[in-house]
KEKE-3310 file (N, C-alpha, C; in steps of 0.2 Angstrom, whole numbers, plus 5000, padded with zeros to 4 digits):
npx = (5757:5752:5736:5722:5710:5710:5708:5717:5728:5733:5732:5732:5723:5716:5726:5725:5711:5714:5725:5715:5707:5714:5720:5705:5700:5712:5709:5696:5699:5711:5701:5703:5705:5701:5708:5718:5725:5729:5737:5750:5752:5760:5772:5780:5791:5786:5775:5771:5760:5757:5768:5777:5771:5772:5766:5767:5765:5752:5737:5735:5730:5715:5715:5715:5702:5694:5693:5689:5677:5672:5671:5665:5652:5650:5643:5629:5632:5635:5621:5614:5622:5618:5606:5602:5608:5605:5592:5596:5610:5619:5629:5639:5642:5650:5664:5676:5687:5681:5669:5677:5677:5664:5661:5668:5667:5652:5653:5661:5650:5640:5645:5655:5650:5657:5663:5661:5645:5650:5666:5669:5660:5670:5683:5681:5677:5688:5698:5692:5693:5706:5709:5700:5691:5680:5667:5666:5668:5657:5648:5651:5649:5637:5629:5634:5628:5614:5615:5616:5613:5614)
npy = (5306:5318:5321:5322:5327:5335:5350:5352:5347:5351:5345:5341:5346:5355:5364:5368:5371:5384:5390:5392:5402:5414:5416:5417:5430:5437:5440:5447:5459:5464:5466:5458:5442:5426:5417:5427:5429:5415:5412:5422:5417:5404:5409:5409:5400:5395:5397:5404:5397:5400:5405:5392:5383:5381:5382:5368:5358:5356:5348:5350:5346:5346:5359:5367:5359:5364:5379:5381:5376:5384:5396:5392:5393:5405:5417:5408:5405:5413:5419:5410:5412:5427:5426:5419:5425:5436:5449:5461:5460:5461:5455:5464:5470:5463:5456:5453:5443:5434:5433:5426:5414:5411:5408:5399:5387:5387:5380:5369:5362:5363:5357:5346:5331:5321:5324:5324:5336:5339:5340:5349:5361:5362:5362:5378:5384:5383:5390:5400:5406:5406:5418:5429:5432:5422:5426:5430:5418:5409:5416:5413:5396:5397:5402:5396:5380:5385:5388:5375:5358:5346)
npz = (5584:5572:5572:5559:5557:5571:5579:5591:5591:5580:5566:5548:5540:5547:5549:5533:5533:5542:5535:5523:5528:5531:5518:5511:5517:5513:5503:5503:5510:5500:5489:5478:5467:5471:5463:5459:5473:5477:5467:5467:5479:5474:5468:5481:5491:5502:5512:5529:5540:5551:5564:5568:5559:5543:5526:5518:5528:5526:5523:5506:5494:5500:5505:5493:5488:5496:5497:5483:5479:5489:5484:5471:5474:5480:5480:5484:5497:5504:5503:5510:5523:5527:5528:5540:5549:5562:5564:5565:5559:5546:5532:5527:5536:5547:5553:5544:5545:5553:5542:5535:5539:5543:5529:5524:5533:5531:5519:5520:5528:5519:5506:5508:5513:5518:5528:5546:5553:5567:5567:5560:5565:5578:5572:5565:5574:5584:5578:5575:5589:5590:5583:5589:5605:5614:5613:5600:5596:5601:5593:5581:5582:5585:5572:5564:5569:5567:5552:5547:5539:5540)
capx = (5756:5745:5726:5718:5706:5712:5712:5721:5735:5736:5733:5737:5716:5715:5732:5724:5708:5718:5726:5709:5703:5720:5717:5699:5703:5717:5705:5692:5704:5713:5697:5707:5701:5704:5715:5725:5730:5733:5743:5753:5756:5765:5776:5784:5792:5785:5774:5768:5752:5758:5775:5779:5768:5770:5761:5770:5762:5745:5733:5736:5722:5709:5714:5710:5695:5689:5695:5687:5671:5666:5674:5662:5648:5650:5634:5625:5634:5633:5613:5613:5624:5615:5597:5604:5609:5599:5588:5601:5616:5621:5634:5644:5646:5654:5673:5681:5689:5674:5666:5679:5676:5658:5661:5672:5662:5645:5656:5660:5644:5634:5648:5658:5647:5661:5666:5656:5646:5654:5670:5667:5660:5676:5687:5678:5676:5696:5701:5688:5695:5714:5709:5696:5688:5675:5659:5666:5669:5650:5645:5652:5647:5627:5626:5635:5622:5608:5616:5618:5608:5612)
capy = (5307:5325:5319:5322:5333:5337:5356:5354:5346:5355:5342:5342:5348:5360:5368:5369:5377:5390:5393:5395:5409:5417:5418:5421:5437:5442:5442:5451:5465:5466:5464:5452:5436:5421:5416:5429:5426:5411:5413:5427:5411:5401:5412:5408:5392:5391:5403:5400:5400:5402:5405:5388:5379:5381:5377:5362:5354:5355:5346:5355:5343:5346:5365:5368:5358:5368:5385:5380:5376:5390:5401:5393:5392:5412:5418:5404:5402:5421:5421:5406:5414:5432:5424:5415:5432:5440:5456:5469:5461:5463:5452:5469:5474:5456:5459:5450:5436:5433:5431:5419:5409:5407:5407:5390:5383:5385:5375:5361:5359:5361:5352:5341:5326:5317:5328:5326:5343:5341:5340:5357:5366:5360:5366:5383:5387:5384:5396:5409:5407:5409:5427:5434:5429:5417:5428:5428:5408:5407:5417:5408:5391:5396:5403:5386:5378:5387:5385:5365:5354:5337)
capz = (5577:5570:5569:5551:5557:5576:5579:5594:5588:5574:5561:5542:5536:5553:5544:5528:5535:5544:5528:5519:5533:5527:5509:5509:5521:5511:5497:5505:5512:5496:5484:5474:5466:5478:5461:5460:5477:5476:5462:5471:5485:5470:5469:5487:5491:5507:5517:5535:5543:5561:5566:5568:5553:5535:5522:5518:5535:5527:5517:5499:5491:5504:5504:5485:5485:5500:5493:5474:5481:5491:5477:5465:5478:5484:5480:5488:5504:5507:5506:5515:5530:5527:5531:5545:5554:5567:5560:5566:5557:5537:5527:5526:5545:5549:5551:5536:5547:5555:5536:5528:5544:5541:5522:5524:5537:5528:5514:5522:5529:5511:5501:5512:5517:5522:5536:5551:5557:5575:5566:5556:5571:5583:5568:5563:5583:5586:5573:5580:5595:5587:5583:5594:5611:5617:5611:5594:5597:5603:5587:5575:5584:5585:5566:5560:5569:5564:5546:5547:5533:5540)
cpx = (5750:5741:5725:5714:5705:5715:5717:5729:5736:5737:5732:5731:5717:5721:5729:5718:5707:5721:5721:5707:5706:5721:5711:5699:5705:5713:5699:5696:5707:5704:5698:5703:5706:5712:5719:5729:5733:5738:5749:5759:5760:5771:5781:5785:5787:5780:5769:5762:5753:5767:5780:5777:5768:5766:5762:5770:5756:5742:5733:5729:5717:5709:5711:5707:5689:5690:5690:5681:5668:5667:5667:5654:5645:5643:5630:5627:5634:5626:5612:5616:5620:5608:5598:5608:5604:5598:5594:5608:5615:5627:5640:5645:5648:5661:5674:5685:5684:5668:5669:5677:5670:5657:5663:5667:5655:5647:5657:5656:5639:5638:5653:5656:5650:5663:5662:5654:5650:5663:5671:5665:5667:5681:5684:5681:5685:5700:5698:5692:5703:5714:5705:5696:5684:5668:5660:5667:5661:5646:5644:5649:5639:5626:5628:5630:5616:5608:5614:5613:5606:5605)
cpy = (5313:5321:5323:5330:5335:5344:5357:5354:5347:5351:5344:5345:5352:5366:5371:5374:5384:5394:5397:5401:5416:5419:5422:5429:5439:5446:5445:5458:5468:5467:5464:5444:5434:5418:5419:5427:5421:5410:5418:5421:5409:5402:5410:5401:5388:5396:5401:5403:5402:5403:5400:5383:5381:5378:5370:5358:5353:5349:5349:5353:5345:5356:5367:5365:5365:5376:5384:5378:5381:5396:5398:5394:5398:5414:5413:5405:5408:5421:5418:5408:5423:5429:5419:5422:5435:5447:5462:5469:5460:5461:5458:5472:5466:5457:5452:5445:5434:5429:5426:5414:5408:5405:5400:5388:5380:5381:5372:5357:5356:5356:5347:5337:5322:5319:5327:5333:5343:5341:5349:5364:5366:5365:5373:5386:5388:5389:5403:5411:5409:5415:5431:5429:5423:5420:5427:5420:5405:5410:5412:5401:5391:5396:5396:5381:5379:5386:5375:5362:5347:5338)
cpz = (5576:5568:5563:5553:5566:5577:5585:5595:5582:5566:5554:5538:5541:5550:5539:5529:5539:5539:5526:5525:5528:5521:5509:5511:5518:5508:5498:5506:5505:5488:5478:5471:5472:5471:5459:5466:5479:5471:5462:5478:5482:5470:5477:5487:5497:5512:5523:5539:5549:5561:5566:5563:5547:5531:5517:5522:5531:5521:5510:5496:5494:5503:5499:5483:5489:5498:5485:5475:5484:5486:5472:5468:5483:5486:5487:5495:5506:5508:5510:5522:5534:5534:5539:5550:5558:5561:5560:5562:5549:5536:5529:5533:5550:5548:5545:5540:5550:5547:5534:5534:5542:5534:5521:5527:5533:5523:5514:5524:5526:5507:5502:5515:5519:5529:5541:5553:5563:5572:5563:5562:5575:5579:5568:5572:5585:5583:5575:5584:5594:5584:5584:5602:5609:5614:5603:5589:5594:5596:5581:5577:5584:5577:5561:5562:5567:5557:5542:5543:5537:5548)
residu = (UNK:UNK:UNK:UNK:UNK:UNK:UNK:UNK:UNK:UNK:UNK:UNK:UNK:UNK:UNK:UNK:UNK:UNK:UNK:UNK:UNK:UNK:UNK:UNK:UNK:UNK:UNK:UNK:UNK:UNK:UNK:UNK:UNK:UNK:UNK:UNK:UNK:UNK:UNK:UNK:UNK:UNK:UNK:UNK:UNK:UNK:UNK:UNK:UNK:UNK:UNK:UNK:UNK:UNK:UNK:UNK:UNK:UNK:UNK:UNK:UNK:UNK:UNK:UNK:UNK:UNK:UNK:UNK:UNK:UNK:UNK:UNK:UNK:UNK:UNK:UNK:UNK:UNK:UNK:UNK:UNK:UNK:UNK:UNK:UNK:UNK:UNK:UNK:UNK:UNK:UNK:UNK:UNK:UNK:UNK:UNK:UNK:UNK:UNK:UNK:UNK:UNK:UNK:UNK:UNK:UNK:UNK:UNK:UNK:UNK:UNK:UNK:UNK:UNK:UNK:UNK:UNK:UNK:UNK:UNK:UNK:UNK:UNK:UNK:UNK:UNK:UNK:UNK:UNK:UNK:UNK:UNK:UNK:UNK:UNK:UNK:UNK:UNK:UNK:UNK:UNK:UNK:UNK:UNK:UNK:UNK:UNK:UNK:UNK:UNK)
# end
């Protein structure tokens, strides 16, 4: 059976936050609200996050808490990943999947206390690594940590 929150196996929140990278990105790239695009998705019956996964696999509930919360929470969880950057780097020279990825993360971090952090890094880290390398892995993995409340 897909685990809940199993990036490996590609469980049914690991879907949904793969999704949410996918949105917030579009809506960075398009500079689009998150709900027009969402509201652009409605319009499809069915539209797939990987070749083999639809969005009909995932969490919906868990997606539009986690999408409606960093959305209401932008501001913050921008300053709070900024000041968390090394001296050399700027919010705006971060590639835009690289951003939603911290963006989400630092969200479930601040506003998911149910989620475990090693659960959040695992996930975050697995979707880095499904569209870059290992250094961009090891990025995202230290600034999550450096981030981290609990």
């Amino acid at each position: 059976m897909v685990g809940e929150d199993n990036p490996k196996c590609g469980g049914l929140r690991s879907m949904a936050r793969y999704h949410a990278v996918q949105v917030v990105y579009r809506a960075e790239i398009t500079k689009s609200s998150l709900e027009k695009i969402l509201g652009e998705s409605k319009n499809c019956n069915e539209i797939f996050i990987t070749e083999n996964i639809s969005t009909s696999q995932m969490d919906e509930a868990f997606f539009r808490r986690l999408i409606k919360t960093m959305d209401e929470n932008l501001p913050k969880i921008d300053e709070i990943v900024s000041n968390n950057l090394s001296d050399n780097w700027r919010m705006d020279r971060l590639d835009s999947v690289i951003k939603a990825i911290l963006r989400l993360g630092t969200t479930e971090l601040l506003y998911f206390e149910d989620i475990p952090s090693n659960v959040v890094f695992n996930e975050y880290i697995e979707i880095s690594k499904s569209f870059f390398g290992k250094s961009e892995a090891a990025f995202v993995n230290g600034l999550l940590n450096s981030i981290n409340p609990r």
